[in-house]
C-alpha positions as CSV (number, residue, x, y, z in Angstrom):
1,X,-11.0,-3.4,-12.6
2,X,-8.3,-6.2,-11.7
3,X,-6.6,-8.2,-14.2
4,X,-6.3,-10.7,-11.8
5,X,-2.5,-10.4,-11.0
6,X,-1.0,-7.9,-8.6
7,X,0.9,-5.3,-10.2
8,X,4.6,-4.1,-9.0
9,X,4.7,0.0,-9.2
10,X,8.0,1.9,-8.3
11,X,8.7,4.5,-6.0
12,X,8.2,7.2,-8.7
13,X,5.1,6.3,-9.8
14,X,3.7,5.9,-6.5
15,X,4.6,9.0,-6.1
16,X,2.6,10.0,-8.9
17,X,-0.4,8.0,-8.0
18,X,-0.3,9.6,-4.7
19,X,-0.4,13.3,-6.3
20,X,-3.0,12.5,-8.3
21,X,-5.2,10.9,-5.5
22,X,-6.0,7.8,-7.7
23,X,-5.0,5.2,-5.3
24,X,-5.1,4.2,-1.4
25,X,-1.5,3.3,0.3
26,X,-2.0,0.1,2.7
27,X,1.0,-0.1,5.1
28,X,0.8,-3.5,6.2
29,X,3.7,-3.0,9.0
30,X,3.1,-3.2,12.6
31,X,2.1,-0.4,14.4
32,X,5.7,0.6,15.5
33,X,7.3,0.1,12.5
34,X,4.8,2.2,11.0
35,X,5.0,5.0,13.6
36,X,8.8,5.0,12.8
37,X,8.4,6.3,9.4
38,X,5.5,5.9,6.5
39,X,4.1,7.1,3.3
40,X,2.3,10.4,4.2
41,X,-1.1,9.2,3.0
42,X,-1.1,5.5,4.2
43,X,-3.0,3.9,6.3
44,X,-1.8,1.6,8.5
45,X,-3.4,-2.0,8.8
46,X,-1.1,-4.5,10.1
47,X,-1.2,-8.1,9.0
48,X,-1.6,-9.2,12.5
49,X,-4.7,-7.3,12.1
50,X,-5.7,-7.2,8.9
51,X,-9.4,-6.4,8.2
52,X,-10.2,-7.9,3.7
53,X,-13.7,-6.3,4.5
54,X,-12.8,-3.0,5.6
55,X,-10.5,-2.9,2.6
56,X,-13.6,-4.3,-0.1
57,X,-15.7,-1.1,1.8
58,X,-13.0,1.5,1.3
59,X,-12.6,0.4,-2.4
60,X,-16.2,0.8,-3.2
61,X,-16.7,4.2,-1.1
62,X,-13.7,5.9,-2.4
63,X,-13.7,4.3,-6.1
64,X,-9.8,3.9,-5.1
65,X,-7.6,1.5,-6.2
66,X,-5.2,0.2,-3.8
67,X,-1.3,-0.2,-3.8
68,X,0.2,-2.3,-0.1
69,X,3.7,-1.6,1.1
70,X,5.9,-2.9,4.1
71,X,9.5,-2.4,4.9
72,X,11.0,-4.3,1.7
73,X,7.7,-5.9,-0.3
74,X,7.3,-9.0,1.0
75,X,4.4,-8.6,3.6
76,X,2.8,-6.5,1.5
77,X,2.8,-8.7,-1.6
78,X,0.8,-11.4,0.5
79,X,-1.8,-9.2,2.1
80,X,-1.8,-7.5,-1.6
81,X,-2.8,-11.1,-3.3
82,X,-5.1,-12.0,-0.1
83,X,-6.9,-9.0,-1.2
84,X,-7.1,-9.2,-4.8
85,X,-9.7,-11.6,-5.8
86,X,-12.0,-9.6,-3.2
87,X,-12.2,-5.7,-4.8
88,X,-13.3,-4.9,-7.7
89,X,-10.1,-2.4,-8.3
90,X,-6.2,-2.2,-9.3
91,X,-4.4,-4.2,-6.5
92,X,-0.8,-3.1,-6.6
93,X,2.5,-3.4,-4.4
94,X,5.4,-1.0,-3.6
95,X,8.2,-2.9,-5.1
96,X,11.2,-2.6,-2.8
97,X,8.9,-1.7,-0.1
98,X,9.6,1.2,1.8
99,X,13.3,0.7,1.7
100,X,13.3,1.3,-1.8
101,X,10.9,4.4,-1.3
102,X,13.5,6.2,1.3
103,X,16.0,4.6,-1.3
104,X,14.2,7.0,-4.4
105,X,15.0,10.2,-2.1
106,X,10.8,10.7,-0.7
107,X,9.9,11.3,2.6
108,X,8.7,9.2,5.4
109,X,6.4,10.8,7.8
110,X,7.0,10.7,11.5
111,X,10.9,9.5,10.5
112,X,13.5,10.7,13.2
């Protein structure tokens, strides 16, 4: 359930989040920026393209919460409060964004 304000989470418990398979990882990048290095389990919907009722269908399917990155938090933040009043779920955002991810020492899949 939302509390009606987006939450900030950092890298580490992301991380955590991610292990436990308790939330969904929306990269709101565009495609290339995505394809040069992303969270292993996101998803990529850009905000050129992004779809609020695909997001509200995921949520209630998956009974996930959701947490939106981009390259330093900023993107993400907006799509993340576009979203909010929508789900019925935990809307979070990668604080930092992915540079403060690689920052942390984790992965990026498909990096060079």
């Amino acid at each position: 359930m939302t509390d009606g304000t987006v939450q900030f989470v950092e890298p580490h418990e992301l991380d955590q989040m991610i292990g436990q398979e308790t939330v969904t990882v929306i990269d709101v990048r565009e495609a290339d920026e995505f394809a040069t290095g992303h969270i292993e389990t996101a998803i990529n919907m850009p905000t050129s393209n992004f779809d609020i009722p695909a997001l509200i269908d995921l949520t209630d399917e998956n009974d996930t919460d959701l947490v939106f990155v981009c390259a330093v938090g900023q993107r993400s933040f907006g799509a993340a409060n576009a979203v909010l009043p929508q789900v019925d779920c935990k809307v979070m955002n990668l604080k930092g964004g992915i540079q403060s991810w690689s920052r942390a020492g984790f992965d990026l899949e498909g990096a060079q």
